[in-house]
C-alpha positions in Angstrom: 0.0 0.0 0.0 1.4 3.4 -1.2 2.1 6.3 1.5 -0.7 8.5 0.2 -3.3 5.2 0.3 -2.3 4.3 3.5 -3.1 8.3 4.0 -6.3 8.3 2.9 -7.6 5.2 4.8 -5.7 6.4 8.2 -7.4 10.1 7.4 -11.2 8.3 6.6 -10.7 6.6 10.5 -9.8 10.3 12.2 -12.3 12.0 10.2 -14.9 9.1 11.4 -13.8 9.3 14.5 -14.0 13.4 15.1 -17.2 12.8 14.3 -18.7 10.0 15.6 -17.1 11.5 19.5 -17.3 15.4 18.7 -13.3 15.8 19.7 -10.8 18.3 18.5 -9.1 16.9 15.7 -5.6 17.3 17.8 -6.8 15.5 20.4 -8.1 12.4 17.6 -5.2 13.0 15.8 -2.8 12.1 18.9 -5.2 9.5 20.0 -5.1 7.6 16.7 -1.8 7.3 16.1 -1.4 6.2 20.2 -3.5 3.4 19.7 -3.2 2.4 16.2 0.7 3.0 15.0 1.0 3.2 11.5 3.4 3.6 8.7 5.3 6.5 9.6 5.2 7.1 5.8 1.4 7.2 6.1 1.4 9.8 8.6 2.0 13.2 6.6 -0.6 13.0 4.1 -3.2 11.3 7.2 -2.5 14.8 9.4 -2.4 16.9 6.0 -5.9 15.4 5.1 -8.0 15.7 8.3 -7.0 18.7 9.4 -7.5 20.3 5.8 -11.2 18.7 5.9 -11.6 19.5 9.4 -10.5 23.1 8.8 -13.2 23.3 5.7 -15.7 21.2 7.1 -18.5 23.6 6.1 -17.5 24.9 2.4 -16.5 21.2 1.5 -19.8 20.2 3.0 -21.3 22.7 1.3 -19.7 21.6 -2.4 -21.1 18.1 -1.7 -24.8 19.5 -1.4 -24.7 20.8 -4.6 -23.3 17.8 -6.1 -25.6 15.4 -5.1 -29.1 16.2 -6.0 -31.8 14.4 -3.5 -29.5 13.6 -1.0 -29.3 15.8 2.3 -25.6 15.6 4.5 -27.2 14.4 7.5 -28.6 11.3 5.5 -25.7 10.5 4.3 -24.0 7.5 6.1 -21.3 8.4 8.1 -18.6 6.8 6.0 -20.1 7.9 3.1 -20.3 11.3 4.4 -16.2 11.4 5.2 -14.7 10.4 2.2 -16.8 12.3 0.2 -15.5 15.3 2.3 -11.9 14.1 1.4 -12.3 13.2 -1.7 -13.4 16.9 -1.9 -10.8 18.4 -0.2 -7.9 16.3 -2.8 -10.2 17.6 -5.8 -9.8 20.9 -4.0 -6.3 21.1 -2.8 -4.6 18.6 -3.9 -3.6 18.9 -7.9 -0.4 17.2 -8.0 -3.0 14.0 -7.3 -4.8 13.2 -10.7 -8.7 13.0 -10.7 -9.2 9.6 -11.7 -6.6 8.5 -8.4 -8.6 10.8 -5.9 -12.0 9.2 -7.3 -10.3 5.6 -7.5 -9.1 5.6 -4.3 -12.0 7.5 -2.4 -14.6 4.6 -4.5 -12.2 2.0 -2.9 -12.5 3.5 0.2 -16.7 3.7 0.3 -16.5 -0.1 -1.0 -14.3 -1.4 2.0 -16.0 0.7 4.8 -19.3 1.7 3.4 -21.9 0.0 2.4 -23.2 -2.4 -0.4 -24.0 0.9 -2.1 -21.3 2.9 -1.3 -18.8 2.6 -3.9 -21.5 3.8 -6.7 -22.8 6.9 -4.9 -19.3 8.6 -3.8 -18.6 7.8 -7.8 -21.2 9.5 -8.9 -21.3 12.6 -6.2 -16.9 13.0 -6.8 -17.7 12.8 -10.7 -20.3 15.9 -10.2 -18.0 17.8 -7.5 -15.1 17.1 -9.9 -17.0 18.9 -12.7 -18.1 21.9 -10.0 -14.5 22.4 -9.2 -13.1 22.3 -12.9 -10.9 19.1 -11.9 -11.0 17.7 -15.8 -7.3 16.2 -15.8 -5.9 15.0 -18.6 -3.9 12.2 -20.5 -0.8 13.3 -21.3 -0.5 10.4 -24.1 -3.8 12.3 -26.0 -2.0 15.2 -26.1 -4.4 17.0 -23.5 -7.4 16.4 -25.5 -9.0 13.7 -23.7 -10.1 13.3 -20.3 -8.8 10.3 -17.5 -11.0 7.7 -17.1 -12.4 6.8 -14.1 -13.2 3.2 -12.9 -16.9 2.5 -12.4 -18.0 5.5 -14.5 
């Protein structure tokens, strides 16, 4: 498992966790790296993530509403909910990471923690946020003119 994977899964268990027991994300930050170890490599990207989510909890939120029509936040499953905030926050922040990885990797994520369900609903709400934020990456081999594809688009 990459460092930035291993990120991403370590950042979708803070992000859980903040929620599920209303602590300050220092205090679950410390907490899970206490109890749980981890990669050292891991770690970076992990603290990078949450706190960037945590610190735009409301505009990333807020992005997510608008992308997924009949849906209200608060319905949302919890891990659902979570790594459609980080995905958001990669699409947002994070441009060195190519679209099709950040949707990849967050549909992984929603498959292995979420539900039966969850894989094709963060797909489709990170393929609409993608659009709203202008994240249409390309392939350099088409010369720019085509965009990444996605798996399970």
């Amino acid at each position: 498992m990459g460092a930035r994977t291993g990120g991403r899964e370590a950042a979708l268990k803070m992000l859980f966790a903040v929620e599920a027991s209303q602590s300050d994300f220092d205090s679950a930050i410390a907490l899970f790296w206490r109890e749980f170890g981890g990669d050292p490599e891991t770690r970076p990207y992990a603290d990078e993530s949450v706190r960037g989510v945590l610190d735009e909890r409301e505009a990333l939120d807020e992005i997510i509403r608008t992308a997924s029509e009949h849906w209200r936040l608060e319905r949302m499953t919890r891990v659902d909910r979570n790594v459609l905030r980080l995905g958001t926050w990669e699409l947002k922040h994070r441009p060195d990471v190519p679209r099709a990885v950040v949707l990849d990797e967050a549909i992984e994520l929603a498959k292995r923690y979420g539900s039966e369900e969850s894989g094709a609903f963060v797909n489709g709400v990170l393929n609409q946020v993608a659009e709203k934020l202008g994240r249409t990456d390309t392939d350099p081999e088409a010369g720019g003119e085509r965009e990444l594809s996605t798996r399970g688009s």
